[in-house]
ZAMARGU-4260 file (C-alpha; in steps of 0.2 Angstrom, whole numbers, plus 5000, padded with zeros to 4 digits):
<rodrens>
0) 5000/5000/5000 | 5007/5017/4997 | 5000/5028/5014 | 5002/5046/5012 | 4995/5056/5028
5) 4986/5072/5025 | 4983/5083/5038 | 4972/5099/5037 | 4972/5113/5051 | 4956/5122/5057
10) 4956/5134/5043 | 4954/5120/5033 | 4939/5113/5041 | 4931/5130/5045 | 4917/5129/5036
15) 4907/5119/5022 | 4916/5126/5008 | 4935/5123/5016 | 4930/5104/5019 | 4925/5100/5003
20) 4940/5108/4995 | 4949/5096/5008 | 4942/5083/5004 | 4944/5084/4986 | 4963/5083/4991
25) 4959/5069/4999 | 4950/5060/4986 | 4963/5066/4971 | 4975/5056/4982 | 4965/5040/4980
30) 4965/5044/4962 | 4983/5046/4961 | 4983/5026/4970 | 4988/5033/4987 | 4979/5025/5004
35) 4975/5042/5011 | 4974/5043/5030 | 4969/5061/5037 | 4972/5070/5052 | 4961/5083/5056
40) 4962/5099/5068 | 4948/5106/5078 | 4936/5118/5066 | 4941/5135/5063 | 4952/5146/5076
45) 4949/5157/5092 | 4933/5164/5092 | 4925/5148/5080 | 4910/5137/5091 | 4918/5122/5092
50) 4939/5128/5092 | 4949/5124/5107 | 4951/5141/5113 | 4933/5141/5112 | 4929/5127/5121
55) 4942/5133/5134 | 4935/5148/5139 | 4917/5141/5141 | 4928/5132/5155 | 4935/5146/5161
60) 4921/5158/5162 | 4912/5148/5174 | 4921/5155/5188 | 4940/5163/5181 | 4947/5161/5200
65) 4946/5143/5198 | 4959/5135/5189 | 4950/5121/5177 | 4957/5103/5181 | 4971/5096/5168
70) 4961/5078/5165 | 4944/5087/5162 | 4949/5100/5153 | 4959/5087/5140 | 4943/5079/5139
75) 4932/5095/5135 | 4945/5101/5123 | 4947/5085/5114 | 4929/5085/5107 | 4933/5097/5094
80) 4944/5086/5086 | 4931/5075/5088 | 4917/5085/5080 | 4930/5089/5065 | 4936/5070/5063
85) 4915/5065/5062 | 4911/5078/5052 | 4925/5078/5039 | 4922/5059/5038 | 4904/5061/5033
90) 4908/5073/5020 | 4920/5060/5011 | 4903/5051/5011 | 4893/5063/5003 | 4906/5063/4988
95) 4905/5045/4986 | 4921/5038/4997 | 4919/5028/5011 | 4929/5035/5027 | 4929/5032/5046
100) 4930/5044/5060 | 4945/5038/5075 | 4947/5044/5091 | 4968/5045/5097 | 4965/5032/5107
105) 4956/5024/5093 | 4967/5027/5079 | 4980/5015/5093 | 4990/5032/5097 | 4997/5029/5117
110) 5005/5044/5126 | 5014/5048/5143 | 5001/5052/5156 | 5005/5072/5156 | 4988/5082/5153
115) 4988/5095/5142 | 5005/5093/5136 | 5007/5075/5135 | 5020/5067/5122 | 5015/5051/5111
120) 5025/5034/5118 | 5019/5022/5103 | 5007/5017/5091 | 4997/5003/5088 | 4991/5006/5070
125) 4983/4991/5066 | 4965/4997/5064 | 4972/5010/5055 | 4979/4997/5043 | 4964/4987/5044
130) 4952/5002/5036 | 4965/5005/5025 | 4964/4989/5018 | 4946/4988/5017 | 4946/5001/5003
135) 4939/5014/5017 | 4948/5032/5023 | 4950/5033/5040 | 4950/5051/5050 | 4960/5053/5063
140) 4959/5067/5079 | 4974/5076/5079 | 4980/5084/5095 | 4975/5068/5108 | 4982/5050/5112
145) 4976/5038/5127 | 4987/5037/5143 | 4985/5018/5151 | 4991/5018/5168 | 5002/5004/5177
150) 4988/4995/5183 | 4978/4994/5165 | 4963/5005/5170 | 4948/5001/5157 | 4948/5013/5141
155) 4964/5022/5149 | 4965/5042/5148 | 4962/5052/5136 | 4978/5066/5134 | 4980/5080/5124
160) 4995/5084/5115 | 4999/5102/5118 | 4997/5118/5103 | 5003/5109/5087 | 4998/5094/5091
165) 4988/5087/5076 | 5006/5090/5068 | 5013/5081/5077 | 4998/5066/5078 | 5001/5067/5058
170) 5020/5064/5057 | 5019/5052/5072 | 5005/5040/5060 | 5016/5042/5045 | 5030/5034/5054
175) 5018/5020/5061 | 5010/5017/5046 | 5028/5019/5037 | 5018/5034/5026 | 5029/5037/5008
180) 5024/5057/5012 | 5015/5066/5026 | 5008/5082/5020 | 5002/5097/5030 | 4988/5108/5022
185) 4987/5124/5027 | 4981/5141/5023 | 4997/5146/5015 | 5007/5140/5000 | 5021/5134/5009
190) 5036/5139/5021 | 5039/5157/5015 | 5054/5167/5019 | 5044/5180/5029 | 5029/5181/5039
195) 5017/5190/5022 | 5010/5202/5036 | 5026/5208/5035 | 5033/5206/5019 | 5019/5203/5008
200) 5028/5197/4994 | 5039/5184/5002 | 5042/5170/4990 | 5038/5151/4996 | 5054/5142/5000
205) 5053/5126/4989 | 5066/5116/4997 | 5071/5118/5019 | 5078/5105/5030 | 5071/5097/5046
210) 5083/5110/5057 | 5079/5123/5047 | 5058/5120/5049 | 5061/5114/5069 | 5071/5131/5070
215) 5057/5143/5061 | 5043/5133/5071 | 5053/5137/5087 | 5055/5155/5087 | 5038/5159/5082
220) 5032/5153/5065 | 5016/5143/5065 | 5018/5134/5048 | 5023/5119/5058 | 5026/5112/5076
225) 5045/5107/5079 | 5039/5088/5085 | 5033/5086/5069 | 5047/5090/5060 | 5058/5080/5073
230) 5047/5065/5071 | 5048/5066/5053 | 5068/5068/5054 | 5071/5054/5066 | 5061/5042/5055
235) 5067/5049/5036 | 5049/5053/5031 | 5047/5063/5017 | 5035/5078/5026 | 5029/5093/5015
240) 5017/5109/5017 | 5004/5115/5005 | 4988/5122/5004 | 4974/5118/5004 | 4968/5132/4994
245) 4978/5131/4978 | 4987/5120/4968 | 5005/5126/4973 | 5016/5113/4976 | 5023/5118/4993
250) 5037/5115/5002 | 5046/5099/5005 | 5056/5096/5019 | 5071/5086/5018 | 5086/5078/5028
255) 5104/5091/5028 | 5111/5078/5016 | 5101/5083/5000 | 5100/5102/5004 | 5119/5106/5006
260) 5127/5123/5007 | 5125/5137/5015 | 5113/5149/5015 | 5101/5161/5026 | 5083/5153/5025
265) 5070/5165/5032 | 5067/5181/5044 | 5054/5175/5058 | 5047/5183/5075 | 5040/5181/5089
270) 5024/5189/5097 | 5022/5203/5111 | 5038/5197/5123 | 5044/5206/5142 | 5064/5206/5147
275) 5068/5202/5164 | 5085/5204/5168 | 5091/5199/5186 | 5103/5209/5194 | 5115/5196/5204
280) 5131/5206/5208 | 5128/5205/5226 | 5128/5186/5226 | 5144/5175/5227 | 5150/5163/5214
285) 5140/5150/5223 | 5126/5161/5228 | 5122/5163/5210 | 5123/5148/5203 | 5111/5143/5215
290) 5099/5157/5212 | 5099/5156/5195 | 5094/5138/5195 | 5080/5142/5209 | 5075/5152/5196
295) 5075/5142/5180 | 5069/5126/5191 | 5053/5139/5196 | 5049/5142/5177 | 5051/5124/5171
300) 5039/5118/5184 | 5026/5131/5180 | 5029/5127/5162 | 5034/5148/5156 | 5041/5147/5140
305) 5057/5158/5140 | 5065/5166/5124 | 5083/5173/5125 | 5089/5167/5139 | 5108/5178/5144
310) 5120/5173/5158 | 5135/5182/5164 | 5145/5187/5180 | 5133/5199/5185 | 5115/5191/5183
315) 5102/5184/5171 | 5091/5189/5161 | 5077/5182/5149 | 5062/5186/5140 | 5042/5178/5142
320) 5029/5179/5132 | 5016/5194/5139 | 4999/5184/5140 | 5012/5175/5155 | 5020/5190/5163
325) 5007/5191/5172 | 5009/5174/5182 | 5028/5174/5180 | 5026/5189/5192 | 5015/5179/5204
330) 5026/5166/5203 | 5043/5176/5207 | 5040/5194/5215 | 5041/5192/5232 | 5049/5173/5232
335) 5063/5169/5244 | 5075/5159/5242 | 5090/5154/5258 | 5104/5149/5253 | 5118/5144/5265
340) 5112/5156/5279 | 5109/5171/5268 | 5092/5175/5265 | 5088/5183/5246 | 5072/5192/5242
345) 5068/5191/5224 | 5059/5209/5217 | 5051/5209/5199 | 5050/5228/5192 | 5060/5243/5198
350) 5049/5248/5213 | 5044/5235/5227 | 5026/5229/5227 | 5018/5227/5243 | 5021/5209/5245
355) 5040/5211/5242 | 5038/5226/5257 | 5028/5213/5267 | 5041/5201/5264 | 5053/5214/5270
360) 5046/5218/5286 | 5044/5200/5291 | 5062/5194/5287 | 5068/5209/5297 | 5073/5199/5311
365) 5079/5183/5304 | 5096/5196/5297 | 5101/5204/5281 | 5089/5203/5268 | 5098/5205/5251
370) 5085/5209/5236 | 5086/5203/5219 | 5079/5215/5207 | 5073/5210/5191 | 5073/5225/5177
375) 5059/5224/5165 | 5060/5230/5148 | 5040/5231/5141 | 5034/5231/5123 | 5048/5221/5115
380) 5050/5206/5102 | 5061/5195/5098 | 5066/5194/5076 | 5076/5179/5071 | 5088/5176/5055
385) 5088/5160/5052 | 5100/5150/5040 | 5106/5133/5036 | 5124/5131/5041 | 5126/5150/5037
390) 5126/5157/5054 | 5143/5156/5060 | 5151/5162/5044 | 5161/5177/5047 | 5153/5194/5044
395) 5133/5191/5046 | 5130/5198/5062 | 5139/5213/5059 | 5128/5212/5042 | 5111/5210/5054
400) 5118/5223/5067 | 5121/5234/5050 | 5107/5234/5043 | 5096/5239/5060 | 5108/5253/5063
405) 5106/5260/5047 | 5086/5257/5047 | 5088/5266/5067 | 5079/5251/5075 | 5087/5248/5091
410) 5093/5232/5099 | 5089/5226/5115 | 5099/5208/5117 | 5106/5195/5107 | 5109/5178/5106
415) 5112/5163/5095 | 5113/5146/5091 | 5118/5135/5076 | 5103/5138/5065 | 5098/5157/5070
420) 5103/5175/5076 | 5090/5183/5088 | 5087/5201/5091 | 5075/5208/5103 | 5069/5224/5099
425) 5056/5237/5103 | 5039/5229/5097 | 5033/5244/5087 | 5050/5241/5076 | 5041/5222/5071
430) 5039/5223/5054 | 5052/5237/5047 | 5066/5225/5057 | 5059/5210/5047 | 5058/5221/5031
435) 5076/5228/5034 | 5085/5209/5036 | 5074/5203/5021 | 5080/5216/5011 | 5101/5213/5018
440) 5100/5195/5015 | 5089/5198/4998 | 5078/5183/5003 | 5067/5187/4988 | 5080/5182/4977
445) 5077/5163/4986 | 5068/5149/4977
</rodrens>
């Protein structure tokens, strides 16, 4: 059998019109002699009846000072997949093609036993296989598996997979079902160069690697999850994205060994971010290293995603999303953390909030209080230059740093790794700093 996966995101399923033009894709595989097996997202996006921030917030505004609980609000959450899978399914019907809908657990997908985020341990796709061979399309929830505990609990758990997981349920089958290609449709042509709200005219990269897409997906373009990308990478799965809306022929993402050279890829950003950097002169070698991993232990176990993360001699630094600033600040202003004796006060912002003076007043006779100030810098975001094996040649980011000066867009922090140079800039500055590195690295020259 020759398996090719197609998965469509919730733009794709929206509405009547959107999933019928799906599943014309669908079909035209079957055609082509492909044993198509889809993945489907949740129908539409935020604001849409039946989309996962949607069903969400019907959660949450039944009393917002009570947190929703993580296994209940995977089950709510996961109908919308559900909804999507039944009703994409009947629609292959009514144009003449046998199909059945699958649930995660259904479709044989097992997962770790973390709600909400929870990672896929194995697959058993052998009623996948068994549809398959029976002539029929099956229709797959993306986004949710089943967690079986130690002691074989009937039906297991249902988990979800975290934002992005129907990518990541797609790539995940194809490598189960051992899929010649897995494709993700999308509202775009492909991968482009640029975010188009930015550069309008960005052309669609017809060729990127697995880094290279994992890298993109990771600083803040939503073409593509990184697991799905990783997945597709670990098992040599050829993986491409395409959209649903036209006959473009997208881009294909390969392995480093058929793309070689070097070369810069795409300009890519983040949303609204917040800098916190942690002064830490006042703290001892040993001091520091202790706070700073109090402080990187706190965001890990309250899941806060951090961008540029900086260390020196003197303190740390980092930058949040804003939608979590708020709950970063909850989480740290005001914290304190002994070490050896010495008791440390951690401060979030300039001026001391009244928890941090309470905190004061109380530690008073316990000894010297030393606080930690955190200095925020607001309104900022975080561009990325991304490039495959291009980033440590000589000259780029005096090229990047260049190019900003002469455009008078000022920089904040840096960083790096292999595949990318970062710059965090003032968040009014988003798209001309995008514009300005497009134009350096003449990105619209790249096919």
């Amino acid at each position: 059998m020759r398996i090719k996966v197609m998965k469509f995101g919730g733009t794709s399923v929206a509405k009547h019109e959107a999933r019928v033009q799906s599943a014309l894709k669908v079909i035209s595989a079957k055609e082509q002699g492909f044993s198509p097996v889809v993945v489907v997202s949740a129908i539409g996006r935020k604001g849409a009846p039946y989309a996962t921030d949607t069903l969400i917030n019907m959660l949450r505004e039944i009393d917002p000072a009570v947190e929703p609980d993580a296994r209940e609000l995977d089950l709510l959450v996961a109908c919308g997949e559900i909804l999507s899978s039944v009703i994409f399914a009947h629609t292959l019907k009514t144009l003449g093609y046998h199909a059945m809908a699958f649930r995660g657990g259904q479709a044989g997908i097992r997962t770790d036993g973390v709600y909400g985020n929870a990672r896929i341990v194995g697959i058993n796709p052998i009623s996948l296989l068994r549809t398959v061979e029976q002539g029929s399309i099956p229709v797959v929830c993306g986004f949710q598996g089943v967690y079986v505990p130690g002691d074989g609990a009937p039906g297991g758990e249902l988990t979800t997979l975290g934002r992005g997981g129907s990518d990541t349920t797609a790539s995940a089958v194809g490598a189960a079902l051992k899929a010649e290609a897995v494709e993700i449709f999308t509202d775009v042509d492909g991968v482009k160069t640029a975010d188009p709200d930015s550069v309008p005219n960005a052309p669609t990269l017809r060729n990127v690697t697995y880094d290279e897409v994992a890298e993109i997906a990771h600083l803040g373009a939503k073409v593509l999850h990184p697991r799905a990308a990783e997945i597709a990478m670990n098992f040599d799965i050829p993986l491409w994205v395409k959209n649903t809306f036209s006959d473009d022929q997208g881009t294909e993402i390969v392995r480093r060994d058929r793309f070689p050279g070097r070369r810069v890829t795409g300009v890519t950003h983040t949303g609204k971010l917040v800098y916190l950097q942690f002064d830490l002169k006042d703290a001892t070698g040993e001091h520091r290293r202790i706070l700073e991993s109090r402080i990187f232990e706190t965001m890990a176990r309250y899941g806060l995603n951090l961008f540029m993360l900086n260390l020196s001699p003197s303190g740390t630094g980092f930058a949040v999303p804003r939608s979590q600033f708020a709950m970063l600040a909850g989480i740290l202003d005001s914290l304190v953390v002994p070490v050896d004796g010495q008791i440390y006060l951690l401060q979030v912002g300039a001026q001391p909030s009244k928890d941090v003076e309470n905190q004061l007043r109380l530690l008073a006779p316990m000894g010297t209080v030393k606080t930690v100030v955190a200095e925020l810098t607001e309104g900022c975001t975080m561009v990325s230059l991304v490039g495959h094996d291009y980033m440590q040649q000589p000259g780029v980011f005096f090229d990047v740093l260049s190019a900003l000066h002469e455009a008078q867009i000022p920089v904040l922090q840096t960083t790096d790794s292999d595949y990318s140079l970062s710059v965090l800039i003032p968040e009014s500055e988003t798209n001309r700093c995008v514009k300005s590195l497009h134009e350096r690295f003449k990105l619209s020259e790249i096919i």
